[in-house]
C-alpha positions as CSV (number, residue, x, y, z in Angstrom):
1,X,41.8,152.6,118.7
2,X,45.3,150.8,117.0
3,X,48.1,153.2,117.4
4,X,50.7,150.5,116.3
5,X,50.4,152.5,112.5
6,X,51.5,155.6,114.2
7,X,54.6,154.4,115.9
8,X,57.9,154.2,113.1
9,X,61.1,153.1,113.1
10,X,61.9,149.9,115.4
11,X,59.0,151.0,117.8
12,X,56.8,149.8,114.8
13,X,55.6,146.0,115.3
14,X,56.1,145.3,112.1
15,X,60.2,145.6,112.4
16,X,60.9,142.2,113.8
17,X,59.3,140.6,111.1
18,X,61.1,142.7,108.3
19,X,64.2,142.2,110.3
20,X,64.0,138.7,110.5
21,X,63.0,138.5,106.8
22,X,66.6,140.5,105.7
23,X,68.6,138.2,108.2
24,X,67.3,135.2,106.5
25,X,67.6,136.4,102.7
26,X,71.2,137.3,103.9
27,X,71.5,133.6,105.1
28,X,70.5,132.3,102.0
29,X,72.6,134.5,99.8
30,X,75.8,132.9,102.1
31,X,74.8,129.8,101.4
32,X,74.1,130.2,97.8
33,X,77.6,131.6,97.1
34,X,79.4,128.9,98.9
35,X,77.1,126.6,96.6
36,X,78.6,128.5,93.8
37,X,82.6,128.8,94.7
38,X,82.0,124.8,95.7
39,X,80.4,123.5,92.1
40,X,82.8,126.0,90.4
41,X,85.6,124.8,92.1
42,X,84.6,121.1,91.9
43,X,83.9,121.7,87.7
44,X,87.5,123.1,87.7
45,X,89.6,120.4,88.9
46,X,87.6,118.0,87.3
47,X,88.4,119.4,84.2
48,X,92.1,119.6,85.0
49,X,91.9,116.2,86.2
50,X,90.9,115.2,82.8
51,X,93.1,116.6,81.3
52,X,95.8,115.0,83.4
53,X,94.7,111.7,82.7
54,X,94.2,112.4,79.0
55,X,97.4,113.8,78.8
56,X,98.9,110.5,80.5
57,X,97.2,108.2,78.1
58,X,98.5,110.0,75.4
59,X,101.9,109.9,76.2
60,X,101.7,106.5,76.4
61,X,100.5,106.3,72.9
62,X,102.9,108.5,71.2
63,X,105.8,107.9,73.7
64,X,105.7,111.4,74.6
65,X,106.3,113.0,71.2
66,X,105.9,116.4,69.4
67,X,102.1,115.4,69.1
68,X,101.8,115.3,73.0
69,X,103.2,118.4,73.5
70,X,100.8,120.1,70.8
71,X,97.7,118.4,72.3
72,X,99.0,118.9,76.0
73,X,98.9,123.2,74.6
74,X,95.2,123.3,73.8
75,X,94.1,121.3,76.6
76,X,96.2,123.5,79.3
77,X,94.8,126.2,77.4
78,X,91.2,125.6,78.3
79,X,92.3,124.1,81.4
80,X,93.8,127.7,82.8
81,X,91.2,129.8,81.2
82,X,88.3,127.9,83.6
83,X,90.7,127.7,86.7
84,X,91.6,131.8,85.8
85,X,87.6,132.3,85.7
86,X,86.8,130.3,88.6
87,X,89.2,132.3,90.9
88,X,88.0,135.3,89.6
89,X,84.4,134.5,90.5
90,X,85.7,133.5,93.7
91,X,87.5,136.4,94.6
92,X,84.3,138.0,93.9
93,X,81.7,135.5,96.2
94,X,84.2,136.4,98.9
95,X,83.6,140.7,98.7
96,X,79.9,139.1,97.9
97,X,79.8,136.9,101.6
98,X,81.9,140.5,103.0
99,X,79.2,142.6,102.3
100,X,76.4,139.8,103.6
101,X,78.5,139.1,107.3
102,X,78.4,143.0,107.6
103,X,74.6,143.6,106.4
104,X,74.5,140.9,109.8
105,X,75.9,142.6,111.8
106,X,73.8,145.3,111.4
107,X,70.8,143.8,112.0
108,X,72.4,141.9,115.3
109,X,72.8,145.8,116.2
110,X,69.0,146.0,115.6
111,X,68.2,143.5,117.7
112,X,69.8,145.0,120.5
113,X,68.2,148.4,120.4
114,X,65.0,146.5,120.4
115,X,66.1,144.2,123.2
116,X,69.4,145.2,125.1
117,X,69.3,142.9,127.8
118,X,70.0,140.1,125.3
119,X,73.7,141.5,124.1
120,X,75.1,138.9,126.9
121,X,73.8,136.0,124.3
122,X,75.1,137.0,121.1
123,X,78.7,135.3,120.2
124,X,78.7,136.7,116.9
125,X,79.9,140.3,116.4
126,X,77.6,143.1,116.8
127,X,79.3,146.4,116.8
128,X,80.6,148.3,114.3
129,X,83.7,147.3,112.3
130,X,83.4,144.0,114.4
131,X,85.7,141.2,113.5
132,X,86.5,143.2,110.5
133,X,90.4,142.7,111.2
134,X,90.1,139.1,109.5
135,X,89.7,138.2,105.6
136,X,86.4,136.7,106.0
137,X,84.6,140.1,106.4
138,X,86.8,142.4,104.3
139,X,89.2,143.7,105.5
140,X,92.3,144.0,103.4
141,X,95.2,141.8,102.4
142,X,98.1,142.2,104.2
143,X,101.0,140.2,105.1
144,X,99.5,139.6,108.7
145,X,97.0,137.9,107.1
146,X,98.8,136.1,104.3
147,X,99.1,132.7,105.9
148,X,95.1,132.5,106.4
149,X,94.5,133.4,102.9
150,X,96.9,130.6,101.9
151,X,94.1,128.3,103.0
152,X,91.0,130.3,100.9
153,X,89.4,128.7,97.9
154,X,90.9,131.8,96.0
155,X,94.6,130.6,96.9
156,X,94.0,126.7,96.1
157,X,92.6,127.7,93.0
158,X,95.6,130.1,92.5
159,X,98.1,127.6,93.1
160,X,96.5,125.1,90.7
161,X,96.4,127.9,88.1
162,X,100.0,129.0,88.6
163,X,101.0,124.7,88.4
164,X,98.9,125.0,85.3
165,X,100.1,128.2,83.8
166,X,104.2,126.9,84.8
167,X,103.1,123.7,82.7
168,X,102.2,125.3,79.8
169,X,105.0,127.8,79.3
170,X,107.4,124.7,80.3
171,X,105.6,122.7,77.4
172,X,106.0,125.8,74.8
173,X,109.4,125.5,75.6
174,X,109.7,122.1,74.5
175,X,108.0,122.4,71.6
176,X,110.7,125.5,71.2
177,X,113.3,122.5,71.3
178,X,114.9,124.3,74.7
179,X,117.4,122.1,76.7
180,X,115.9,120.8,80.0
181,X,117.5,122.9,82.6
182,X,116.0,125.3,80.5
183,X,112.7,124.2,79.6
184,X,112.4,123.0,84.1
185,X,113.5,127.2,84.5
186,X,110.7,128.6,82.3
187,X,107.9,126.4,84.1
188,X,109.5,127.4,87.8
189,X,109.4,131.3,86.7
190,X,106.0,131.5,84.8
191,X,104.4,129.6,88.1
192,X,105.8,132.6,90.4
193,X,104.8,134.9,88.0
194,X,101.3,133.3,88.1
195,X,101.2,133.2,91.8
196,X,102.2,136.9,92.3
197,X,99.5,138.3,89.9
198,X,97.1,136.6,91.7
199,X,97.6,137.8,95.1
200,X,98.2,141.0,93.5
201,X,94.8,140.8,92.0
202,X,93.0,139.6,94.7
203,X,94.9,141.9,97.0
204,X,93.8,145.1,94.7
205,X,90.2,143.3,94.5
206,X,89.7,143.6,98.2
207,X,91.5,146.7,98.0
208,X,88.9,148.8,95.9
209,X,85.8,147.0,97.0
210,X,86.9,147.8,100.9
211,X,85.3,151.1,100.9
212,X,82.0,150.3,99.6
213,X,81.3,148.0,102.1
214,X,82.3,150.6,104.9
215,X,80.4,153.4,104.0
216,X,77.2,150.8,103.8
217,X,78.1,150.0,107.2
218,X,78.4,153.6,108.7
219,X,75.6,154.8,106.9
220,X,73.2,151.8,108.3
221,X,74.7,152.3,111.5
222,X,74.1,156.0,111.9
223,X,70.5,155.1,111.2
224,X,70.0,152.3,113.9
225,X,71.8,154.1,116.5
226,X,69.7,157.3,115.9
227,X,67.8,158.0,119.6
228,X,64.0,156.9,119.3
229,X,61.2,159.1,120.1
């Protein structure tokens, strides 16, 4: 007589199998939203690159007339709402790859209740709240911290965005017929501007979406490290 179908829990056979199943769909999910920050990140400066060289090649034409700066407005335009999307949706893929890391972590902890003696081969974290301190699984901005996020996706495309954003408020101020000292000021101040609300958005971002992934993680945990029968 089987009496696998009476055992529950991780004594049941069946565990490993739907444990390695999540790990992988977790995998893939990873690897789906780098795939996504990558091609969104890619489309974006492509499009600003464009309209770099657009810009350039009309300047020449119109030796950098009143035409250049009206054209230069529309395409700057377009240019900063796909750069403002694209950090957006990246700020997002990075709570997204948060939640996946700690969903991992997890299942590393279920692993171990199955097989202790293996802990000793794990170099990825295990516990609970493991590694958590660092940006790549969630934890919260903080000026500790502020030099790594300098070197996300989410800040490159927020430095492009702010350059953009500078360039276009410098630009309106040309076509406002503002000195140059002037016109050089307005860029420089708009760009900080740009910069600060977005660290200030990713910061809140990370901020409100903290605790979510938290009281996931508690929860699961409480059920793993329940004693089995």
């Amino acid at each position: 007589m089987n009496t696998d179908h009476g055992k529950t829990g991780l004594d049941d056979p069946r565990a490993v199998d739907i444990l390695t199943t999540e790990h992988w769909s977790l995998l893939s999910a990873r690897t789906l939203g780098y795939q996504e920050m990558l091609g969104r990140a890619t489309m974006f400066i492509a499009v600003l690159s464009g309209t770099v060289i657009a810009l350039a090649l009309l300047a020449q034409a119109s030796h950098f007339g009143r035409e250049t700066l009206s054209f230069a407005l529309v395409l700057l335009c377009v240019s900063l709402f796909i750069g403002v999307a694209t950090f957006v949706r990246c700020v997002a893929i990075n709570y997204e790859d948060a939640r996946w890391v700690a969903g991992m972590i997890l299942l590393r902890q279920a692993y171990l209740q199955l097989v202790p003696e293996l802990e000793r081969f794990f170099v990825a974290g295990h516990e609970p709240g493991a590694d958590q301190r660092t940006l790549s699984y969630g934890a919260p901005q903080s000026r500790r911290d502020l030099a790594e996020s300098l070197t996300t996706t989410s800040a490159v495309m927020a430095a492009l965005n702010s350059l953009v954003a500078g360039s276009l408020a410098s630009h309106i101020s040309g076509l406002l017929g503002m000195d140059l000292a002037l016109d050089l000021s307005t860029g420089a101040a708009f760009s900080l501007v740009s910069a600060i609300l977005h660290l200030r958005y990713a910061g809140r971002f990370r901020q409100s979406h903290l605790p979510s992934i938290a009281s996931s993680n508690d929860s699961a945990t409480s059920s793993i490290t329940q004693p089995r029968a």
